[in-house]
N, CA, C and O of each residue as an XYZ file, in Angstrom:
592
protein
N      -9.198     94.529    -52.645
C      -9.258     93.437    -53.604
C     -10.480     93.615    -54.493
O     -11.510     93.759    -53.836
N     -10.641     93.643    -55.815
C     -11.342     93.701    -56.766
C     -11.431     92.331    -57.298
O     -10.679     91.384    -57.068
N     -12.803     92.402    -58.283
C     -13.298     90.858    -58.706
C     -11.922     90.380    -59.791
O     -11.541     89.211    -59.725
N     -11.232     91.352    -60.763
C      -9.918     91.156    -61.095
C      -8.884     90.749    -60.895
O      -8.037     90.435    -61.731
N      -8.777     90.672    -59.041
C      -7.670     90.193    -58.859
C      -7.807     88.717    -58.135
O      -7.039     87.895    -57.634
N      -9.020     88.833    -58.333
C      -8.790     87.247    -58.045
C      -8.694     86.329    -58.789
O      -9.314     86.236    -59.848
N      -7.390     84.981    -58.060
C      -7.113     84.368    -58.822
C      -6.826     83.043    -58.195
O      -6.021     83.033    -57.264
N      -7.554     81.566    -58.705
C      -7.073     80.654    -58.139
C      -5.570     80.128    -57.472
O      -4.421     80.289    -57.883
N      -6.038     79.522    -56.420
C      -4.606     79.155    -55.909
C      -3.794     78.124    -56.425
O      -4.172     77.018    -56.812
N      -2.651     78.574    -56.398
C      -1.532     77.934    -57.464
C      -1.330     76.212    -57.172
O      -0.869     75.698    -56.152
N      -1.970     75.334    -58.752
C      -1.907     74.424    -58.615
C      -3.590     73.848    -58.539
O      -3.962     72.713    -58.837
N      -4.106     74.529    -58.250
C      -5.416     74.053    -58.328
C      -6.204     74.324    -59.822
O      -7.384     73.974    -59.785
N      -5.935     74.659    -60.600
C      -6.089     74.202    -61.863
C      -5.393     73.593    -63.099
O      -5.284     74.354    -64.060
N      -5.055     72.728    -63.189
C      -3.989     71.764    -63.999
C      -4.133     71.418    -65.509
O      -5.056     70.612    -65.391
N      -3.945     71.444    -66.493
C      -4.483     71.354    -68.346
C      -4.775     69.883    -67.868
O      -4.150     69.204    -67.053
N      -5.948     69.568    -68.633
C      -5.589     68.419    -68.751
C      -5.291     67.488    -69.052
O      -5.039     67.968    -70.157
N      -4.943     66.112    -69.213
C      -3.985     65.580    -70.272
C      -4.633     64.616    -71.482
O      -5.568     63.818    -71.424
N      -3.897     64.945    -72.433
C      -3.996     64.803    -73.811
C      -3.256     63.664    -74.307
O      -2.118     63.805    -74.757
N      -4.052     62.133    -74.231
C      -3.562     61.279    -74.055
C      -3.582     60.712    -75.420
O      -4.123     61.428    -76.263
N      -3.105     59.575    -75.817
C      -3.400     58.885    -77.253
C      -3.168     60.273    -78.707
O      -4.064     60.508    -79.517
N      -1.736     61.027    -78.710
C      -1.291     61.700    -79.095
C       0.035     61.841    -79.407
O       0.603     62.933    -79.410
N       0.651     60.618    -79.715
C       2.042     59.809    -79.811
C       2.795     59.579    -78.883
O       2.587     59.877    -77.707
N       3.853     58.961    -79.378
C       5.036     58.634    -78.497
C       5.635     59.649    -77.556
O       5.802     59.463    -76.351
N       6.029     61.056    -78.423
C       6.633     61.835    -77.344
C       5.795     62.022    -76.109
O       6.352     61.736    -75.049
N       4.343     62.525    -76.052
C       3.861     62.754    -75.206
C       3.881     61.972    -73.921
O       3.474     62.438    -72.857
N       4.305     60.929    -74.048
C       4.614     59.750    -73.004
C       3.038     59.132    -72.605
O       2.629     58.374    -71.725
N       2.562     59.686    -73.445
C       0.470     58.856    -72.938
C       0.372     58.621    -74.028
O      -0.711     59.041    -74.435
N       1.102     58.014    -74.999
C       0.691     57.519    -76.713
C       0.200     56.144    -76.718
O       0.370     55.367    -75.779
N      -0.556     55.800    -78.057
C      -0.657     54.205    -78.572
C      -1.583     54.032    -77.339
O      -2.494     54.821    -77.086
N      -1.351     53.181    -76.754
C      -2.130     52.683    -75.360
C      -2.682     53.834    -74.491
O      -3.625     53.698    -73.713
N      -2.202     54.642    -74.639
C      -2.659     55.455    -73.650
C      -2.752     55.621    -72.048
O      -3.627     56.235    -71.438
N      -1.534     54.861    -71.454
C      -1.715     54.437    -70.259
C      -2.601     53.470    -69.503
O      -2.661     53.282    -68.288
N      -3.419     52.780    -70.694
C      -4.268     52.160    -70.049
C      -3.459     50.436    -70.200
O      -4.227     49.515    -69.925
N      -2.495     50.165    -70.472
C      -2.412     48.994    -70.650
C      -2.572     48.728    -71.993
O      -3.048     49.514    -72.812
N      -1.880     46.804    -72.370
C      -2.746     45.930    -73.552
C      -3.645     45.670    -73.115
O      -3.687     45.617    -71.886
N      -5.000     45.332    -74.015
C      -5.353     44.694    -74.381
C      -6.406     44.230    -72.553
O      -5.808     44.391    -71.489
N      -7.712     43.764    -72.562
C      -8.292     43.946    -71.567
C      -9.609     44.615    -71.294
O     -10.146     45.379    -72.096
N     -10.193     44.227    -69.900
C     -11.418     45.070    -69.695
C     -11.067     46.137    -69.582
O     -11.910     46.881    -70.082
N     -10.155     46.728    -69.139
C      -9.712     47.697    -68.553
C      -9.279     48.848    -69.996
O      -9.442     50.067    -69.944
N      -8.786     48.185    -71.053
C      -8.175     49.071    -72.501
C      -9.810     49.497    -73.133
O      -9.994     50.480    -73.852
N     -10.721     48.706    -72.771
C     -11.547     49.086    -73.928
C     -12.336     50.237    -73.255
O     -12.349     50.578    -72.073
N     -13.026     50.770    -74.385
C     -13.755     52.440    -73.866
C     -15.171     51.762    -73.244
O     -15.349     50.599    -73.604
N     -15.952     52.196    -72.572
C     -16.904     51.720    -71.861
C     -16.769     50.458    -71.012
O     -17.797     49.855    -70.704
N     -15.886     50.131    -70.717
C     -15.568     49.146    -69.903
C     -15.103     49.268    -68.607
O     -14.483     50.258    -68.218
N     -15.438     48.065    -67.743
C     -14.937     48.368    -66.383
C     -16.389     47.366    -65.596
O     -16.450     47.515    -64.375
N     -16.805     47.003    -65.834
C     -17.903     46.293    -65.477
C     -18.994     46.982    -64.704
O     -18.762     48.118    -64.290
N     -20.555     46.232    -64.382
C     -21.134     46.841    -63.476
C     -20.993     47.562    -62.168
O     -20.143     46.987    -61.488
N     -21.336     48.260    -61.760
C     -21.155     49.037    -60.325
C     -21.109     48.172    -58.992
O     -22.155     47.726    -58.521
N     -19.925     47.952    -58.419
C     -19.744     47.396    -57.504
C     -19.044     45.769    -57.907
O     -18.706     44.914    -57.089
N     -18.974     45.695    -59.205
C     -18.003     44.521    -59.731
C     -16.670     44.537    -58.987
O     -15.849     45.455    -58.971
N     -16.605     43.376    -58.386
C     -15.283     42.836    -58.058
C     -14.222     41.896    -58.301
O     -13.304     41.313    -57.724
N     -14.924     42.052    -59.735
C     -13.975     40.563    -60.473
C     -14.193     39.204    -60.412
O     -13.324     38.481    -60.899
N     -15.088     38.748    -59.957
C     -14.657     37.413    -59.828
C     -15.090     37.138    -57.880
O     -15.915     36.277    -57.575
N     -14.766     37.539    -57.377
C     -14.810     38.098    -55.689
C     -16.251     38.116    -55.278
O     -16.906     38.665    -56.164
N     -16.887     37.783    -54.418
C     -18.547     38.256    -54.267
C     -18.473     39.786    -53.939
O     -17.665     40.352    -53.204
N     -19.163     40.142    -54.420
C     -19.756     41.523    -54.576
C     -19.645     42.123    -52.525
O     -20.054     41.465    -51.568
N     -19.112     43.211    -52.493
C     -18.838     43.535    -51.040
C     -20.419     43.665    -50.319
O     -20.924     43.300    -49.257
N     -20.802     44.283    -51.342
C     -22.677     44.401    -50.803
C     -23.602     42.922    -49.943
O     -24.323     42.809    -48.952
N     -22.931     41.784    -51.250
C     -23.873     40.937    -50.747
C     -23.186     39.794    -49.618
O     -23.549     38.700    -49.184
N     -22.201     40.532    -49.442
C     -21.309     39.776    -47.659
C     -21.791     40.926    -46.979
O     -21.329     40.995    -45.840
N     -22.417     41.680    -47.225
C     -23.083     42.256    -45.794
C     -24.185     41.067    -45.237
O     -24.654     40.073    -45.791
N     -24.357     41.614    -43.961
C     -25.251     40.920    -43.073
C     -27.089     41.448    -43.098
O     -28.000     41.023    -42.387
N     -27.131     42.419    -44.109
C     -28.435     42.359    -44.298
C     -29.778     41.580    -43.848
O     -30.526     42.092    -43.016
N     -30.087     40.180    -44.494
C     -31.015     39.687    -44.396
C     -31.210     38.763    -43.021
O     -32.119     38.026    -42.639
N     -29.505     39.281    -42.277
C     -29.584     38.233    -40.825
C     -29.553     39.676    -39.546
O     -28.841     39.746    -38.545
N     -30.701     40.800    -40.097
C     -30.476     41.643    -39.207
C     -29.320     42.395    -39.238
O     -28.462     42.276    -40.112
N     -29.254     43.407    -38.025
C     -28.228     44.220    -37.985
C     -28.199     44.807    -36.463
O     -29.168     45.015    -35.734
N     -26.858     45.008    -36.198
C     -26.732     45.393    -34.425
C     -26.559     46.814    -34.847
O     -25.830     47.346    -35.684
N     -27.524     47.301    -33.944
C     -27.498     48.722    -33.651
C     -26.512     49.645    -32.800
O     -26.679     49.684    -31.581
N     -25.879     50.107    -33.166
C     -24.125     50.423    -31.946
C     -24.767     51.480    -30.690
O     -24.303     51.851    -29.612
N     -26.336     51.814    -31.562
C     -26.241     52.894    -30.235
C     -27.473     52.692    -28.976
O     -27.951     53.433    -28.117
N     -27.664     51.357    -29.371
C     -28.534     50.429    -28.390
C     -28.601     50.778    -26.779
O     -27.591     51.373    -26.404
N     -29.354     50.590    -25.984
C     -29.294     50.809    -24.213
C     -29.270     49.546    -23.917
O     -30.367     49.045    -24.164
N     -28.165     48.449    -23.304
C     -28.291     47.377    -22.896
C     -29.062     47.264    -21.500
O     -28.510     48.043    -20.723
N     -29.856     46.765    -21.033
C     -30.190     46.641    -19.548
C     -30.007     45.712    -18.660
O     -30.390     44.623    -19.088
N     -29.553     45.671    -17.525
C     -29.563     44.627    -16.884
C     -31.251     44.125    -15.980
O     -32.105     44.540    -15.196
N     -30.928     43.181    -16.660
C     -33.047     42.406    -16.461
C     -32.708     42.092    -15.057
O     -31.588     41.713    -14.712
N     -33.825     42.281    -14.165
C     -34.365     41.975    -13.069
C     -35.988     40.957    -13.119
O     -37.027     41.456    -13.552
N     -35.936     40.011    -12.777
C     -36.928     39.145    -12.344
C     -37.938     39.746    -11.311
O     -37.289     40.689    -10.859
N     -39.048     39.750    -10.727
C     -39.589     39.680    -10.069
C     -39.337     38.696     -8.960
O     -39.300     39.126     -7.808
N     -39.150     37.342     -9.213
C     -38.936     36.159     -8.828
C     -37.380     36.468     -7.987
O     -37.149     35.781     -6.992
N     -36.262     37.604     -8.467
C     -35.311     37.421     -7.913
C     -35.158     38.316     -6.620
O     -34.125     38.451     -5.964
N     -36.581     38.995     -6.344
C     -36.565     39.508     -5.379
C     -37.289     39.075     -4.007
O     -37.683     39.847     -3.134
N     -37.346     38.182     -4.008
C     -37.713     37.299     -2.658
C     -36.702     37.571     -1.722
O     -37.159     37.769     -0.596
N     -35.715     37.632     -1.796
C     -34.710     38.042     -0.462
C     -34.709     38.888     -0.231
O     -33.829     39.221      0.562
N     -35.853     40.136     -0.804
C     -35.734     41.587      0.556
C     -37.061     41.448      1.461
O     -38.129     40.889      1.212
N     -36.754     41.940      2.256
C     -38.218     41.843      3.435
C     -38.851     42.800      3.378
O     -38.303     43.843      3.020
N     -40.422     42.778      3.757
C     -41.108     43.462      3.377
C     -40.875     44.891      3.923
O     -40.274     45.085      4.980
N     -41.376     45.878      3.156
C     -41.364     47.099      3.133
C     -39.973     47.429      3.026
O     -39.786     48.267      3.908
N     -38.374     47.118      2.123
C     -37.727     47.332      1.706
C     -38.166     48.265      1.005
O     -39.338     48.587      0.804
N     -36.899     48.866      0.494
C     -36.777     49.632     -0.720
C     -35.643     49.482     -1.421
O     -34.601     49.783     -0.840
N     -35.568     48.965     -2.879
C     -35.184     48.433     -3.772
C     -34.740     49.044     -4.423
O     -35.480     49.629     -5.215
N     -33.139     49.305     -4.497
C     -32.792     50.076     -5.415
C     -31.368     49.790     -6.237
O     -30.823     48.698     -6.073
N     -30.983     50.434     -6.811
C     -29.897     50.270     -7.875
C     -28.340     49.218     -7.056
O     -27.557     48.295     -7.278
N     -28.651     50.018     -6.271
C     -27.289     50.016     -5.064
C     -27.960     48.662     -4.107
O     -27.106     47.840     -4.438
N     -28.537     48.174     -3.520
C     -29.107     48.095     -2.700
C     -29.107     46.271     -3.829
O     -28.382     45.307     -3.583
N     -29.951     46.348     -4.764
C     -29.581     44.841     -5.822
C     -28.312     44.890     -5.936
O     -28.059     43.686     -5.903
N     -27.224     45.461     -6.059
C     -25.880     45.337     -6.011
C     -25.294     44.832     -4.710
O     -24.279     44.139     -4.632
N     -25.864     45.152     -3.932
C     -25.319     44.498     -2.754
C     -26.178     43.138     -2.241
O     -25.881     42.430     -1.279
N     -27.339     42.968     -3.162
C     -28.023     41.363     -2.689
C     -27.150     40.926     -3.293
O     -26.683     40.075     -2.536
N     -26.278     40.927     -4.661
C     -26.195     40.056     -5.502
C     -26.665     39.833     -7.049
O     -26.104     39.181     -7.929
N     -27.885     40.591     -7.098
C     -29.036     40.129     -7.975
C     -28.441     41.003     -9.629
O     -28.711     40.583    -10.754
N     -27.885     41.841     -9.422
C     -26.525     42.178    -10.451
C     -25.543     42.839    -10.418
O     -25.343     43.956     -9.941
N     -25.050     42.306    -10.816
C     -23.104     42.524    -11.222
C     -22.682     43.944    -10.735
O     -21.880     44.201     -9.837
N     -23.365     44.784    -11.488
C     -22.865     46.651    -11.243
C     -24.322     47.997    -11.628
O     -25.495     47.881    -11.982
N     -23.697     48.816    -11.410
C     -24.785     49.836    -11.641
C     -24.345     50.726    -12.832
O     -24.438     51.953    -12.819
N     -23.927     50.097    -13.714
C     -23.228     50.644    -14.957
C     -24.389     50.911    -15.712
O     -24.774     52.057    -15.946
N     -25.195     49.468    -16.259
C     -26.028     49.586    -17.064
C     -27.396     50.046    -16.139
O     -27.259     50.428    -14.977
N     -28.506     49.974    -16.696
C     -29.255     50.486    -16.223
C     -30.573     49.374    -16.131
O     -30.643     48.545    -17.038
N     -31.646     49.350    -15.015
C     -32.033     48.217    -14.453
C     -33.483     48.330    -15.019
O     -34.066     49.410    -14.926
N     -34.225     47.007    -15.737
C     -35.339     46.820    -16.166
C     -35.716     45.728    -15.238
O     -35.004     44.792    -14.873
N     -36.926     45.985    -14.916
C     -37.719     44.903    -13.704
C     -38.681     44.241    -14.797
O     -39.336     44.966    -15.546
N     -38.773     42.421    -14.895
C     -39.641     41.681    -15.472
C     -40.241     41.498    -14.799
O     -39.983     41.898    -13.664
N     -41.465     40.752    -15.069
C     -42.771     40.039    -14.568
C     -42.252     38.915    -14.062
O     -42.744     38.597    -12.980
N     -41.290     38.094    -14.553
C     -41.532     36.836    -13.926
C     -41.379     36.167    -12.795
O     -40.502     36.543    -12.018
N     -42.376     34.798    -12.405
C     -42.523     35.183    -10.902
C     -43.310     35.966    -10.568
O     -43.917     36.699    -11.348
N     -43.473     35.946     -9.042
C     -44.448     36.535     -8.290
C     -43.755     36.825     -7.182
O     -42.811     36.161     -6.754
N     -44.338     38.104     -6.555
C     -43.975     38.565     -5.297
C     -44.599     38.696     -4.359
O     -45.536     39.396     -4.743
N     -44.775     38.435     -3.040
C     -45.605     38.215     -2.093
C     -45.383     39.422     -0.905
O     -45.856     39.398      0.232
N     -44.621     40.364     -1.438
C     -44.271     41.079     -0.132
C     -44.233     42.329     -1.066
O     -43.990     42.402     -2.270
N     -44.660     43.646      0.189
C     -44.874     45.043     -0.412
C     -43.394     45.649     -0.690
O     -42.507     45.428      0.134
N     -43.170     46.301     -1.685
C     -41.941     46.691     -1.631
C     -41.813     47.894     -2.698
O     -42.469     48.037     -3.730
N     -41.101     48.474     -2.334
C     -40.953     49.827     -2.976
C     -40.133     49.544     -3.589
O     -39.298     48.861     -2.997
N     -39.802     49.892     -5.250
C     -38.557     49.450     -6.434
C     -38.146     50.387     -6.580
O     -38.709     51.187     -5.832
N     -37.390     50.848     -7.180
C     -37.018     52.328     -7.990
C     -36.037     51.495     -8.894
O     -35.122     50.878     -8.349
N     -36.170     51.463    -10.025
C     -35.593     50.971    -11.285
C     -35.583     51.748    -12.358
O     -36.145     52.822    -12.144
N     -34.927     51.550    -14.023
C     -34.397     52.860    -14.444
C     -35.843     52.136    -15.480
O     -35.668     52.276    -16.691
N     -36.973     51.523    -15.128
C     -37.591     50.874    -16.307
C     -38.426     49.763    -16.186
O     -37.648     48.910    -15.759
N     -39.451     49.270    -16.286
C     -40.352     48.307    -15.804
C     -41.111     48.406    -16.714
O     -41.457     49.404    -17.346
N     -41.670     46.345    -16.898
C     -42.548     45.864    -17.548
C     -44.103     46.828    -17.285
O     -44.050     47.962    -16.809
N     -45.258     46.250    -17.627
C     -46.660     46.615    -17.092
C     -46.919     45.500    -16.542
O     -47.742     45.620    -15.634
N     -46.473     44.215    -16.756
C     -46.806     43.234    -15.831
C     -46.547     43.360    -14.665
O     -47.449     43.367    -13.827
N     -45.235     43.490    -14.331
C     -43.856     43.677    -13.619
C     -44.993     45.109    -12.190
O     -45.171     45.176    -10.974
N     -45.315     45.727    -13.141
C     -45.865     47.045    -11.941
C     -47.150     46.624    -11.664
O     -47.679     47.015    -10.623
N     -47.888     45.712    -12.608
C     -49.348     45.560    -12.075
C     -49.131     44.362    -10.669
O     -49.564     44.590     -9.539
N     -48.175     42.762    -11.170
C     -47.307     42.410     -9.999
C     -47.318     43.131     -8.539
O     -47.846     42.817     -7.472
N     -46.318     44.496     -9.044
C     -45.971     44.547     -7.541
C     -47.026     45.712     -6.837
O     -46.825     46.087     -5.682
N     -48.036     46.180     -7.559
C     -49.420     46.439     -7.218
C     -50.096     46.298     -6.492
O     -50.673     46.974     -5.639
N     -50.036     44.726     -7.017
C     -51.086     43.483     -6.124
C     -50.568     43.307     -4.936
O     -51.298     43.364     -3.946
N     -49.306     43.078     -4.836
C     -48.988     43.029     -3.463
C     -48.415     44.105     -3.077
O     -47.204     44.050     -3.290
N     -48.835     45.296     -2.485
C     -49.143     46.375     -1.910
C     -47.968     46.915     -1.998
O     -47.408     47.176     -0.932
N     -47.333     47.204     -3.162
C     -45.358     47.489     -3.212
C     -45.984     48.876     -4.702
O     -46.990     49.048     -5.390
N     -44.490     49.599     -4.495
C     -45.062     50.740     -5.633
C     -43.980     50.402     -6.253
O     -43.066     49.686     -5.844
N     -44.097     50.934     -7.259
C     -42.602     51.143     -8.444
C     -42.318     52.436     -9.041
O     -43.182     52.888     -9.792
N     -41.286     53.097     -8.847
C     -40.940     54.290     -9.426
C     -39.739     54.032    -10.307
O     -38.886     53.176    -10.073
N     -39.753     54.991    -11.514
C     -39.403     54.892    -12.385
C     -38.005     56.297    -12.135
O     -38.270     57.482    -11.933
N     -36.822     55.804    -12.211
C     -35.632     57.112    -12.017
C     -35.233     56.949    -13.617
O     -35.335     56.018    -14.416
N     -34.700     58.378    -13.702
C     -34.482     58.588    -14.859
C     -32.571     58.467    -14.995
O     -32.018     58.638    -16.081
């Protein structure tokens, strides 16, 4: 194949049309554009993003009331306070709050709060913790590890 023989593929270059050039041509007088209108006159068509009459699609967005992020990490919050029902020197874990009760499933992934106080040593393993939350379980002689 030489630079000669190449040649666009058939249909991908079209004349193009030659409108407002009489009747036979079938694009005469009007020119396909209609009577009479925003739409007939040359430079017309309104500002960018005009919708006629309609509010503008832009300003029904939710802009100024925030915006949800789709690719967010939801967590399921843990209290400090909701761990009073393990005994001391437990160990606290994903599975283990699923079976107190203290949440639903091990789908999402578990953040330990501050609130409340804990009185008993206990080992956590959570996917995530406050600095309150670890200085907390500090004080009372409990560690917190962080699983990834």
């Amino acid at each position: 194949m030489k630079l000669h023989d190449l040649v666009p593929n058939p249909g991908a270059n079209r004349k193009k049309r030659r409108v407002g050039r009489g009747i036979a041509a079938g694009q005469g007088k009007t020119a396909g554009r209609g009577t009479k209108g925003e739409g007939a006159r040359t430079g017309g068509g309104g500002k960018l993003y005009r919708q006629g009459g309609n509010l503008p699609f832009y300003r029904s967005l939710p802009f100024k009331r925030g915006f949800i992020n789709l690719f967010r990490t939801e967590y399921a919050e843990v209290n400090l306070a909701r761990l009073a029902g393990f005994e001391a020197g437990a160990e606290v874990t994903p599975d283990s709050l699923v079976a107190a009760g203290v949440v639903r499933d091990t789908e999402r992934p578990i953040v330990l709060l501050g609130q409340g106080d804990l009185q008993k040593p206990l080992t956590i393993r959570v996917h995530r913790a406050s600095k309150t939350a670890v200085a907390k379980v500090q004080a009372a002689g409990g560690t917190v590890e962080i699983i990834a």
